[in-house]
Backbone as a chain_set.jsonl record, in Angstrom:
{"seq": "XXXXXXXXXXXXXXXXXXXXXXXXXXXXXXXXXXXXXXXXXXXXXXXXXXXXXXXXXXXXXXXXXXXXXXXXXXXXXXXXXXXXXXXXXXXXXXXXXXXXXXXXXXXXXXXXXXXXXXXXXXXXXXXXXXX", "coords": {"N": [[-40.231, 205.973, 0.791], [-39.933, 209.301, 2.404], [-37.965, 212.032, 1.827], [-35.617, 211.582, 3.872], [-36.934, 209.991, 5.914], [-37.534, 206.716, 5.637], [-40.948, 204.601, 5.789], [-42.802, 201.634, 6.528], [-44.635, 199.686, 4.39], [-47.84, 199.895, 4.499], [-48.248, 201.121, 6.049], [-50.506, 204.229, 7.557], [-50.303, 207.001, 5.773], [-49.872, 210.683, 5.991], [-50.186, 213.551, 4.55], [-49.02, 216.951, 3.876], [-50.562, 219.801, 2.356], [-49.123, 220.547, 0.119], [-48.474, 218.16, -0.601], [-46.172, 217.202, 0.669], [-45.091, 214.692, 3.487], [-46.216, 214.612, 6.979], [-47.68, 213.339, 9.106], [-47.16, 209.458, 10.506], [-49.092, 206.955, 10.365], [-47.492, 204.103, 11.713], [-47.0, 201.131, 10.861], [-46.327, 198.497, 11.743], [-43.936, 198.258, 14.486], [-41.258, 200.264, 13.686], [-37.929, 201.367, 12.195], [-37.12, 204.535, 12.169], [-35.191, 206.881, 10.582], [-33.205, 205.957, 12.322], [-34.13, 205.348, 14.874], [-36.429, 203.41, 16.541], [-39.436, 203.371, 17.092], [-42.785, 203.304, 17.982], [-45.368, 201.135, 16.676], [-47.728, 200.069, 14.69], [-51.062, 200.343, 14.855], [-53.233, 202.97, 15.239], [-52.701, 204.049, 17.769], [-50.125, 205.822, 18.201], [-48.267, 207.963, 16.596], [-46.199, 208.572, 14.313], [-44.285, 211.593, 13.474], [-43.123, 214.029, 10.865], [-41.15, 216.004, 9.562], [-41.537, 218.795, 6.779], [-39.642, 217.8, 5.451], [-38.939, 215.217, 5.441], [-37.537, 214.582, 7.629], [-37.479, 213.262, 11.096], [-39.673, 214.23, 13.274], [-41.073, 213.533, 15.577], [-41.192, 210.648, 17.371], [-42.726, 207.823, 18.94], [-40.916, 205.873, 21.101], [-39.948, 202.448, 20.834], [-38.357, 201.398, 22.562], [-36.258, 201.477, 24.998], [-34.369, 204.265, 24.528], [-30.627, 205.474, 23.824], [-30.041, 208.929, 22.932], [-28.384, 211.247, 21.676], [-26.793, 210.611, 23.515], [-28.458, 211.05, 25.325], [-30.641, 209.437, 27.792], [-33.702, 208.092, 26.572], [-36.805, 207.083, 27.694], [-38.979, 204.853, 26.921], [-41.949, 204.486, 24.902], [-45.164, 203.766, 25.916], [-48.458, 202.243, 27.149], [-48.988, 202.968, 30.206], [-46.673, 204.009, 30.887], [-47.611, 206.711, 29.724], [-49.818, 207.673, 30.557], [-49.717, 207.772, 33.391], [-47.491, 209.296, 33.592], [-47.562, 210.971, 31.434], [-46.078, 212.605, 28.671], [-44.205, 210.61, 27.099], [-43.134, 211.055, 23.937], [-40.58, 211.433, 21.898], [-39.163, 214.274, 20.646], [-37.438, 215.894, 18.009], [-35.376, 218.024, 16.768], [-34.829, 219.647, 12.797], [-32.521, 219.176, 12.08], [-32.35, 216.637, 12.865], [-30.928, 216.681, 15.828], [-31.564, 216.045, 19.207], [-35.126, 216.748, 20.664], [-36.482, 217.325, 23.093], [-37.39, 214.881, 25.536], [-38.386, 211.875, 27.565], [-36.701, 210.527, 30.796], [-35.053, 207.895, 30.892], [-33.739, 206.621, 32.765], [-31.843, 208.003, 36.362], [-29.226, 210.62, 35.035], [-26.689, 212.502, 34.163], [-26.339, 215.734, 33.45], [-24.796, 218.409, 31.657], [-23.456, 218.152, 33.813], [-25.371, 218.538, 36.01], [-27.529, 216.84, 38.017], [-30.592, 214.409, 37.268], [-33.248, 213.301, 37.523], [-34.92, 209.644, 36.652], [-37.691, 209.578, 34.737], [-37.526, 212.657, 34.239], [-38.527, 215.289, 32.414], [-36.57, 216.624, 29.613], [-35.489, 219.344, 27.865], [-33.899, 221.094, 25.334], [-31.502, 222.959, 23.337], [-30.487, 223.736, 20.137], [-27.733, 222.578, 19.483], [-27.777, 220.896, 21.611], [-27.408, 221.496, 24.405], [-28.45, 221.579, 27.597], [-31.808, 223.345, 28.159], [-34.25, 223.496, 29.919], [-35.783, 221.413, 32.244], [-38.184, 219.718, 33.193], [-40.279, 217.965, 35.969], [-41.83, 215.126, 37.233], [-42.241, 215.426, 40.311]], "CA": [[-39.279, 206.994, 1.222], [-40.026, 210.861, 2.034], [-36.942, 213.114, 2.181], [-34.773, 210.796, 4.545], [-37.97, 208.459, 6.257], [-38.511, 205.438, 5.146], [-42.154, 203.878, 6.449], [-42.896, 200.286, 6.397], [-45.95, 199.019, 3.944], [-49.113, 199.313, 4.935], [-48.601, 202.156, 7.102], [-50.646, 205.238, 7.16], [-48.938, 208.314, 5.367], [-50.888, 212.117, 5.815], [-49.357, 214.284, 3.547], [-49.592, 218.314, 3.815], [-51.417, 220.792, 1.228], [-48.219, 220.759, -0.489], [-47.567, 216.5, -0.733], [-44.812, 216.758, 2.028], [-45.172, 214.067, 5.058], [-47.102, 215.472, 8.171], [-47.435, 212.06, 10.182], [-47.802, 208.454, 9.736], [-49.357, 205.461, 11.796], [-46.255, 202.863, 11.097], [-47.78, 199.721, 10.601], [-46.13, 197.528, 13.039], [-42.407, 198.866, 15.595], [-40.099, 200.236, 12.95], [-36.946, 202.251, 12.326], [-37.642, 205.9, 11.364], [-33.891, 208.079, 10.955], [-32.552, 205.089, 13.416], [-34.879, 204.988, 15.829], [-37.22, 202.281, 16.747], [-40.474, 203.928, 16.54], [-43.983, 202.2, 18.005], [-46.83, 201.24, 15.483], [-48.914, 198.788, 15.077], [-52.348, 200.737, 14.688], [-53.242, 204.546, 15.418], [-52.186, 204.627, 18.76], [-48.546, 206.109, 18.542], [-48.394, 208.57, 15.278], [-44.775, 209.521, 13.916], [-44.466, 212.903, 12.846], [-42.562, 214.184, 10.31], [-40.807, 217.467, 9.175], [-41.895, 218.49, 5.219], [-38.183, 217.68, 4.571], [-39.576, 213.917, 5.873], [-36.875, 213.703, 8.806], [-37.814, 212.783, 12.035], [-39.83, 215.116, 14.604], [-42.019, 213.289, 16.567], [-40.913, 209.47, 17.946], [-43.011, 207.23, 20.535], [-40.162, 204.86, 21.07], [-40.485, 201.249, 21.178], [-37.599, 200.397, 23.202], [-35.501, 202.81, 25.874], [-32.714, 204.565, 23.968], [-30.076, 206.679, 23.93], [-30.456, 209.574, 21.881], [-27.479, 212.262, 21.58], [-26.146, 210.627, 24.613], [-29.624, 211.368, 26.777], [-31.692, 207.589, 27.792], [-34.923, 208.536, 26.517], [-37.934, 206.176, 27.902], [-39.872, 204.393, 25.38], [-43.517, 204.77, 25.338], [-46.049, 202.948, 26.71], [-49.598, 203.091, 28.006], [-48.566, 203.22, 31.815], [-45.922, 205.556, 31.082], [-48.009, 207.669, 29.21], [-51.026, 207.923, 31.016], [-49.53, 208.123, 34.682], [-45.999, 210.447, 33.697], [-47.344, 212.197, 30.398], [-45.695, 213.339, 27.729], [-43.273, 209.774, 26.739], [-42.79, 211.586, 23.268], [-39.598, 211.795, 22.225], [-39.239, 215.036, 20.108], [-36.139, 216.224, 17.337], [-34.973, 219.415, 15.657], [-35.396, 218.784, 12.084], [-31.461, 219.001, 12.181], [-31.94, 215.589, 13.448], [-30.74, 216.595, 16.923], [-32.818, 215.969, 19.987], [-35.441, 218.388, 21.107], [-36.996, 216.485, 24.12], [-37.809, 213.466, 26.191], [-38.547, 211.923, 28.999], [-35.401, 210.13, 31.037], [-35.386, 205.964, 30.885], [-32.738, 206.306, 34.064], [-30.813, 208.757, 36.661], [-28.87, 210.842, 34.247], [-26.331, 213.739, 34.348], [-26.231, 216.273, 32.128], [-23.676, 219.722, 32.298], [-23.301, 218.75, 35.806], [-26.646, 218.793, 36.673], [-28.553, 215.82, 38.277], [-31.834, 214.121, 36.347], [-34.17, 211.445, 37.698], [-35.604, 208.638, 35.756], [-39.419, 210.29, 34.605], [-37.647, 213.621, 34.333], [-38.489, 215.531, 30.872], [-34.762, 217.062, 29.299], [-35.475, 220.419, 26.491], [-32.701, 221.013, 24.714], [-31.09, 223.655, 22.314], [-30.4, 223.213, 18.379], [-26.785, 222.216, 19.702], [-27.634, 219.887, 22.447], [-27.487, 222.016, 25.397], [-29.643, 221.981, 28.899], [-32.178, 225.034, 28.205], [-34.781, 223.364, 30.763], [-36.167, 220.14, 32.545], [-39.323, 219.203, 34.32], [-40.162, 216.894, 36.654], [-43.018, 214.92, 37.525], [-42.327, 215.073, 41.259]], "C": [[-39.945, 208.367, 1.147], [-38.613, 211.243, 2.849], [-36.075, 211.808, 2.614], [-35.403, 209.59, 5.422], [-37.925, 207.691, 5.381], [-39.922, 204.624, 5.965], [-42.171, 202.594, 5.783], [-44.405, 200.375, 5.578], [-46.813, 198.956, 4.936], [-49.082, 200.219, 5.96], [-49.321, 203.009, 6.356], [-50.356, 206.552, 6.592], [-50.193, 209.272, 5.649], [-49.794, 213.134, 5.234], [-50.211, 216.287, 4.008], [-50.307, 218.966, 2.898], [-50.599, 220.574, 0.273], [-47.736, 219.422, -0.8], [-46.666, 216.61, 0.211], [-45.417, 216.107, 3.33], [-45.565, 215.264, 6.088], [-47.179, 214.132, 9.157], [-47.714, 211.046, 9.701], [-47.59, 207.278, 11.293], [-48.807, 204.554, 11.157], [-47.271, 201.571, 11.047], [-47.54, 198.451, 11.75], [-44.149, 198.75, 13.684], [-41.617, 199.019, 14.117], [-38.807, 201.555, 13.035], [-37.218, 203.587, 11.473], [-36.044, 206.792, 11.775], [-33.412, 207.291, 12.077], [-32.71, 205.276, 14.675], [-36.174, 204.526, 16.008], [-38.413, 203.074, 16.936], [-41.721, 203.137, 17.103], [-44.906, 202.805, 16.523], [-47.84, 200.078, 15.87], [-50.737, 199.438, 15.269], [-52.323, 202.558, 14.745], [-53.212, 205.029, 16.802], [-51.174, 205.371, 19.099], [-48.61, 206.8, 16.47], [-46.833, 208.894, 15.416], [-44.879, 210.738, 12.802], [-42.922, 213.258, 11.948], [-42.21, 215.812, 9.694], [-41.428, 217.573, 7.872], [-40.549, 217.885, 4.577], [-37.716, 215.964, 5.07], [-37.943, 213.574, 6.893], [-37.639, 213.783, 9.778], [-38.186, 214.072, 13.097], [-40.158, 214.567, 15.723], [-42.005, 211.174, 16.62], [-41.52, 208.778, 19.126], [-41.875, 206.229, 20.653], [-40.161, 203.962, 21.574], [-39.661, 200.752, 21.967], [-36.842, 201.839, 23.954], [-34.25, 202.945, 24.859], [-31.953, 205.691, 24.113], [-30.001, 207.404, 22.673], [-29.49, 211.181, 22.142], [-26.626, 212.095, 22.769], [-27.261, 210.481, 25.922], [-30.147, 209.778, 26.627], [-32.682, 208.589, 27.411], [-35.725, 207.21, 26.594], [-38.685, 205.713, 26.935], [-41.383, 204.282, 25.765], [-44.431, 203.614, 25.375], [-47.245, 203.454, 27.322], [-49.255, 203.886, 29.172], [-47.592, 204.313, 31.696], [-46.458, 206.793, 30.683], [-49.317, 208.361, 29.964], [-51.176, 208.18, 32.78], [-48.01, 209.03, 34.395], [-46.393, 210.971, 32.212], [-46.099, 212.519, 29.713], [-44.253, 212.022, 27.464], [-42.619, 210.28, 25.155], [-41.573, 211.522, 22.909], [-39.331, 212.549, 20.814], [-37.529, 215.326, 19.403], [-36.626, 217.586, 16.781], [-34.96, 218.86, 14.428], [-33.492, 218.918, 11.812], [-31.141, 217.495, 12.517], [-31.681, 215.394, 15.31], [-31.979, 216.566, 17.786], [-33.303, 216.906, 20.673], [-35.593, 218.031, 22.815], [-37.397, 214.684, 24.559], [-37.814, 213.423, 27.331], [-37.589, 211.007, 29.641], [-35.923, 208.613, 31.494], [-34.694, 205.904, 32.746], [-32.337, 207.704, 34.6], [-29.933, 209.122, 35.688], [-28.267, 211.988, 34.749], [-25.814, 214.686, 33.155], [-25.989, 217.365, 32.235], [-23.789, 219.796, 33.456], [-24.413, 218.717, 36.367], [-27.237, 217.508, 36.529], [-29.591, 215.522, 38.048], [-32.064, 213.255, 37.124], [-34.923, 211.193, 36.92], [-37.223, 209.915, 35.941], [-38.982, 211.799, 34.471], [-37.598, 214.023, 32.607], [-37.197, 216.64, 30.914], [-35.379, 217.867, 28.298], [-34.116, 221.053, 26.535], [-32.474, 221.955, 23.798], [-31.025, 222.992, 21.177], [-28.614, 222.06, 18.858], [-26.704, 221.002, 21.057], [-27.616, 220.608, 24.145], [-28.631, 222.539, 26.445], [-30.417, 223.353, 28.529], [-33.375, 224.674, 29.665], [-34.996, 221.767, 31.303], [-37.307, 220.537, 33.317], [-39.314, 218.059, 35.183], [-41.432, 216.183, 37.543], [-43.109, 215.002, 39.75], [-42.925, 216.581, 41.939]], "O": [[-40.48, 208.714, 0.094], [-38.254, 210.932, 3.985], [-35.833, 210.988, 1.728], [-34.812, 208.54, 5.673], [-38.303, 207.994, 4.249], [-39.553, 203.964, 6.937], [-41.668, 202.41, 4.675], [-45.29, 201.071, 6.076], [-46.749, 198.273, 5.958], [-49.947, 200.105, 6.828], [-49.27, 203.046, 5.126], [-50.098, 207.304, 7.531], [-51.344, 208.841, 5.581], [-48.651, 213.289, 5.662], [-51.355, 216.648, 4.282], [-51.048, 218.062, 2.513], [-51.212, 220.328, -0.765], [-46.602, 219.366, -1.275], [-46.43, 215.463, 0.593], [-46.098, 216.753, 4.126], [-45.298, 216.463, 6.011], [-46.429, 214.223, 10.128], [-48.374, 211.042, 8.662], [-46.886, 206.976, 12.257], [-49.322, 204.076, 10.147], [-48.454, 201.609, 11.382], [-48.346, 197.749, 12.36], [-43.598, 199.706, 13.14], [-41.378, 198.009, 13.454], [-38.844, 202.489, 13.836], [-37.487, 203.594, 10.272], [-35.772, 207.231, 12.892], [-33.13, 208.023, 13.026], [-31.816, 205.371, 15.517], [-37.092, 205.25, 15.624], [-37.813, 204.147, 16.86], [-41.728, 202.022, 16.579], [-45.081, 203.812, 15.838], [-48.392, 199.532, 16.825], [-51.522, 198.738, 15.909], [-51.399, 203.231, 14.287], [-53.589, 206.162, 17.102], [-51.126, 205.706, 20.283], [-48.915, 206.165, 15.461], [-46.321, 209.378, 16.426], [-45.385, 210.764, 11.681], [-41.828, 212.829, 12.313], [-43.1, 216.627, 9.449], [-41.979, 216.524, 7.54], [-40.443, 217.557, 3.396], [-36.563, 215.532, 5.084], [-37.361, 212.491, 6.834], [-38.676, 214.405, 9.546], [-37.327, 214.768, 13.637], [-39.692, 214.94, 16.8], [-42.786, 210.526, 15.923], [-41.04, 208.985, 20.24], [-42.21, 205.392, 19.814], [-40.327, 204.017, 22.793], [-39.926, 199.601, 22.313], [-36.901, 202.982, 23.499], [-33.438, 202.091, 24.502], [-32.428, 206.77, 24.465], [-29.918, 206.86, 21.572], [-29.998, 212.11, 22.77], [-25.867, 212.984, 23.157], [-27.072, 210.018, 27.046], [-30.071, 209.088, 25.61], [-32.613, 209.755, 27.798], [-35.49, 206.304, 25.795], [-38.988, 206.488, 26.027], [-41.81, 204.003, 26.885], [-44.22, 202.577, 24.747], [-47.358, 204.554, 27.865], [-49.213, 205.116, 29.222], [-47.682, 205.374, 32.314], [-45.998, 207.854, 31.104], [-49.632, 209.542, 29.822], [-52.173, 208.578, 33.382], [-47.514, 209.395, 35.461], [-45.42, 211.484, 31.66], [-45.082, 212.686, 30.386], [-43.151, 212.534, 27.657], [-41.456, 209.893, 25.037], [-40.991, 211.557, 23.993], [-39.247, 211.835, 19.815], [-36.532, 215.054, 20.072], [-37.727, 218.05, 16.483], [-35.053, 217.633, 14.442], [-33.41, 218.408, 10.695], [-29.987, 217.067, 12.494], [-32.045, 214.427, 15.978], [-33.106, 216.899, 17.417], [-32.641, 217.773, 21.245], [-34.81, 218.501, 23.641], [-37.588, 213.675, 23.881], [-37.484, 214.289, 28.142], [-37.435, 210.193, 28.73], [-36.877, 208.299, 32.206], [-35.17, 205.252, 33.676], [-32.355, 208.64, 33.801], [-29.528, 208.112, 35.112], [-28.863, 212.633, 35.612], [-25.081, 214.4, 32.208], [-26.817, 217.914, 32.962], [-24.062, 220.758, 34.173], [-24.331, 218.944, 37.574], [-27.487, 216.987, 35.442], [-30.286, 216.372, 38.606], [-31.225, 212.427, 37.477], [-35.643, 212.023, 36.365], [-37.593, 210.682, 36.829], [-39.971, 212.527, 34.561], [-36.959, 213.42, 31.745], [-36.875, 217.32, 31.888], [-36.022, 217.123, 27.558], [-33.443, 221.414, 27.501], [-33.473, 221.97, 23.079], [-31.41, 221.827, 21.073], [-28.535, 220.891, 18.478], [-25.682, 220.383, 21.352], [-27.916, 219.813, 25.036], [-29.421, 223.473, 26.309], [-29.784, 224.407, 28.572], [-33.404, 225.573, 30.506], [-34.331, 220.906, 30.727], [-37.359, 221.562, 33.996], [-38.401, 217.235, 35.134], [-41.909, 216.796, 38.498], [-44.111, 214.582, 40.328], [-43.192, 216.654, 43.138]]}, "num_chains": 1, "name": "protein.A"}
């Protein structure tokens, strides 16, 4: 356990100057702050606040996350649409991601592959779009 993570055995931990979590290569797919998480070697690092919640998520499976689909990461997604990431406030709420599906969000139309940034409160501040 740090702060509110739990990591699975046998993962990597990196700790800051100060002992507080900084990232860790999970050991095999696990749940980090209730979300599925890739591992399984040092390809896919989860990052961590010092207050060990959740910043930085490759996710092993498409999910929804404050309501948004966020895509789960993968070579192919990562290496032909960039940035599969899926980023939090250390509030927990979501900062970014990239969209699993068509999605609408205050009214405003998303396509699948489009990246969603987000306020502390959840609210549209921008999107990209690989097209």
């Amino acid at each position: 356990m740090f702060g509110e993570a739990t990591v699975p055995e046998k993962s990597m931990i990196y700790l800051g100057h100060d002992g507080s979590p900084r990232f860790v290569f999970l050991a095999y797919d696990a749940t980090v702050n209730g979300y599925l998480c890739r591992g399984s070697g040092q390809d896919y690092s989860t990052a961590l606040y010092p207050s060990g919640t959740l910043k930085t998520c490759w996710l092993a499976a498409d999910s929804v996350v404050d309501g948004v689909p966020c895509m789960r990461a993968g070579f192919t997604a990562d290496v032909f649409g960039g940035g599969v990431e899926t980023d939090f406030y250390e509030n927990g709420k979501l900062k970014t991601c990239k969209l699993s599906r068509d999605f609408t969000l205050d009214g405003q139309a998303f396509h699948q592959g489009d990246h969603v940034h987000l306020d502390t409160s959840g609210r549209l501040m921008q999107t990209t779009s690989p097209r």
